[in-house]
Backbone as CSV, one residue per row, in Angstrom:
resi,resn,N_x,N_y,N_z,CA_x,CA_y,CA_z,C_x,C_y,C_z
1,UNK,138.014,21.710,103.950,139.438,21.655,103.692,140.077,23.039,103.723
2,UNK,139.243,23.962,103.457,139.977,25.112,103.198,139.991,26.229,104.535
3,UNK,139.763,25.783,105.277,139.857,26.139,106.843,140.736,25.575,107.670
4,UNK,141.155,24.346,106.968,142.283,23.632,107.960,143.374,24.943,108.188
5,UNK,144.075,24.921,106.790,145.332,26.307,107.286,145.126,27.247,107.272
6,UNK,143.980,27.645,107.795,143.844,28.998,108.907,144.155,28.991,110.358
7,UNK,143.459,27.863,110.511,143.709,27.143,111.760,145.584,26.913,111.869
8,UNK,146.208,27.261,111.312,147.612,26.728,110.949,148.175,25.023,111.056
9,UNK,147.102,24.640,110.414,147.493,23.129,110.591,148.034,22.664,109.308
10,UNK,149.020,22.207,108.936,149.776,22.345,107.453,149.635,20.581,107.027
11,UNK,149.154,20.042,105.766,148.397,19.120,105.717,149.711,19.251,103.875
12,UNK,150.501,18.054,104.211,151.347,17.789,102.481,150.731,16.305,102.389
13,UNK,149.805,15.961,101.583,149.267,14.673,100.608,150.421,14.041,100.233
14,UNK,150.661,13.162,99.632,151.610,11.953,99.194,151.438,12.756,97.598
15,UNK,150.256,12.855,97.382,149.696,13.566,95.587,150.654,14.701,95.389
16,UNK,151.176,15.790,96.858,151.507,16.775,96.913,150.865,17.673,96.938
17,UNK,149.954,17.756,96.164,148.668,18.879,95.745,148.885,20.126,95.440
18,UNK,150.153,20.340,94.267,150.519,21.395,94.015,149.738,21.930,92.653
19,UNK,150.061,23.167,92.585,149.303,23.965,91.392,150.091,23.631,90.183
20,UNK,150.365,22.729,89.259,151.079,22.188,88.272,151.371,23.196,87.854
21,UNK,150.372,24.213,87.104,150.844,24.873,85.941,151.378,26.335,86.505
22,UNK,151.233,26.510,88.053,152.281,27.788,88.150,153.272,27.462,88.514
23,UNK,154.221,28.652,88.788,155.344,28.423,89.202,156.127,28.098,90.583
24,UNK,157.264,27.872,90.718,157.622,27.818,92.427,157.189,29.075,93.172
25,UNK,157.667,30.198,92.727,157.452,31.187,93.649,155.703,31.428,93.782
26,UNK,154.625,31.102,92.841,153.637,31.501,92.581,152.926,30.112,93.727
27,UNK,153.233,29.478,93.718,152.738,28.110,95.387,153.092,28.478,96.429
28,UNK,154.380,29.035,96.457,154.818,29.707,97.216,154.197,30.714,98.050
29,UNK,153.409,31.891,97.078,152.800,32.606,97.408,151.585,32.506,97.916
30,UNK,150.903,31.428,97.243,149.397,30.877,97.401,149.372,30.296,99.173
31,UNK,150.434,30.047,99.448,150.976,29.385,100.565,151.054,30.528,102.126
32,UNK,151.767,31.188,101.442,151.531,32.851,102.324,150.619,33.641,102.313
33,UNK,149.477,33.640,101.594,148.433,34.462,101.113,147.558,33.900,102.518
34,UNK,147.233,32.571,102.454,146.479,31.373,103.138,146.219,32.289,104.466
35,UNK,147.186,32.522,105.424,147.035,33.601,107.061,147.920,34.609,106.661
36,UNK,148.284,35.247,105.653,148.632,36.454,105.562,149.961,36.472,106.304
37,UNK,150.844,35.406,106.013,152.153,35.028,106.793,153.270,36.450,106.132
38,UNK,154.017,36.714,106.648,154.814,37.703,106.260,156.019,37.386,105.279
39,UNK,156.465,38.192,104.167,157.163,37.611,102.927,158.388,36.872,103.340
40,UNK,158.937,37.116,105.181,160.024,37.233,105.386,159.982,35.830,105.729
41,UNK,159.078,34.793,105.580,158.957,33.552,105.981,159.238,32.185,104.198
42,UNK,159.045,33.395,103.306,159.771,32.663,102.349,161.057,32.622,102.009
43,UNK,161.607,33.923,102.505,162.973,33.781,102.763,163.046,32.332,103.767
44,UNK,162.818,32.128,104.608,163.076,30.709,105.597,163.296,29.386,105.025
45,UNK,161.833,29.538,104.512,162.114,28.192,103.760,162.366,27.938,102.290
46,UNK,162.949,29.014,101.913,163.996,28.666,100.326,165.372,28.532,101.641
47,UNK,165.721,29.508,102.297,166.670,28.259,103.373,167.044,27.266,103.469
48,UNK,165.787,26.832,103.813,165.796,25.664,104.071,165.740,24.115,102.831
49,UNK,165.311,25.014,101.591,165.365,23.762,100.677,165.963,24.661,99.663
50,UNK,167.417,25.498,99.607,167.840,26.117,98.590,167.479,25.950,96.850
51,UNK,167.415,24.728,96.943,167.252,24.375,94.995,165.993,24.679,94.480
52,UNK,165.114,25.117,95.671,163.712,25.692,94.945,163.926,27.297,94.734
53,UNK,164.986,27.768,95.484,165.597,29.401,94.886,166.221,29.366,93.375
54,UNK,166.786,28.573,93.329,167.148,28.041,91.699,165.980,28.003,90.405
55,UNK,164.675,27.503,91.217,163.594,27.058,90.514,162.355,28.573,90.403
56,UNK,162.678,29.203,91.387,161.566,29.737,91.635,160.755,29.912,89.746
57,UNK,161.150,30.252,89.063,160.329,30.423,87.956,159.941,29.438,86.942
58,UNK,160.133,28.363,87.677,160.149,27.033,86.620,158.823,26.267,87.398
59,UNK,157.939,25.798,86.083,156.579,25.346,86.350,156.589,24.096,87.216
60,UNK,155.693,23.738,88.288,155.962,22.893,89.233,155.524,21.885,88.559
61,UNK,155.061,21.506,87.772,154.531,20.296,87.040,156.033,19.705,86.534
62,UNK,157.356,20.416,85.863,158.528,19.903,85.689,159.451,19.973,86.453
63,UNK,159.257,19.767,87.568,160.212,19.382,89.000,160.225,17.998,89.038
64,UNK,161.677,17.583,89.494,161.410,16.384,89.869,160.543,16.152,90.738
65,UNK,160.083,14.716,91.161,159.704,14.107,92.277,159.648,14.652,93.493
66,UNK,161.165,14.505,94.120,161.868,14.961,95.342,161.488,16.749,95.395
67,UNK,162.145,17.502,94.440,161.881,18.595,94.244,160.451,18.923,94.732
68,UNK,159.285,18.513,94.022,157.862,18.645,94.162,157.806,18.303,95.409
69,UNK,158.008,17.417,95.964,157.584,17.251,97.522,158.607,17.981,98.692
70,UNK,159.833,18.972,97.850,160.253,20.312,98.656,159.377,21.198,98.691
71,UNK,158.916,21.531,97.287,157.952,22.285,97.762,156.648,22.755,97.769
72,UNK,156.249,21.408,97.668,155.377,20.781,98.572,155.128,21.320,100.110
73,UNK,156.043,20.639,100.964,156.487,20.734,102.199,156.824,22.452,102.612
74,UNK,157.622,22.984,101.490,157.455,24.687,101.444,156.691,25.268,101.635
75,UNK,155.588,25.154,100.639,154.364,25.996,100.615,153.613,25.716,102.047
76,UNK,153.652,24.313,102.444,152.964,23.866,104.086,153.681,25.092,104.627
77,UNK,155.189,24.984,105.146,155.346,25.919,105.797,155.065,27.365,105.758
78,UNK,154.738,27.729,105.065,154.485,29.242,104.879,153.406,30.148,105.881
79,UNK,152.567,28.644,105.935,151.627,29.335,106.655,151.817,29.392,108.005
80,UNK,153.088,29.015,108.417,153.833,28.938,109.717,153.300,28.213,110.738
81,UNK,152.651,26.451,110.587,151.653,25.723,111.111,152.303,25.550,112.136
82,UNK,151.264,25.208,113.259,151.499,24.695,114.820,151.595,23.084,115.143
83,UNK,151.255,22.590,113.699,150.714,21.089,113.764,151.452,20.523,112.477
């Protein structure tokens, strides 16, 4: 599993499979760390789902639903997948 997003293949579960107890920006990061994506790609996708810029310091375990599967779908992108 942990070779898929190297490969840049970005894989969001229905579960989400987020890190509950950190924060937005801290999945965020875990997300960019993955291929060493450049910081300027989290600028993109808080872009793209603004209300997680609102959140960045609020624990992902108390996001809504919808929220969680922004960024969710966030952290996928980070690693800037082909697939």
């Amino acid at each position: 599993m942990h070779e898929i997003p190297k490969q840049r293949i970005a894989y969001v579960p229905q579960g989400r499979g987020l890190f509950s107890e950190l924060n937005v920006a801290q999945n965020l990061e875990i997300g960019l760390m993955v291929n060493q994506s450049p910081h300027h790609i989290r600028e993109q996708v808080l872009t793209l789902f603004p209300v997680l810029r609102d959140r960045l310091k609020q624990r992902a375990q108390t996001l809504s639903g919808g929220e969680q599967q922004m960024l969710a779908m966030a952290r996928a992108m980070c690693i800037e997948p082909r697939v």
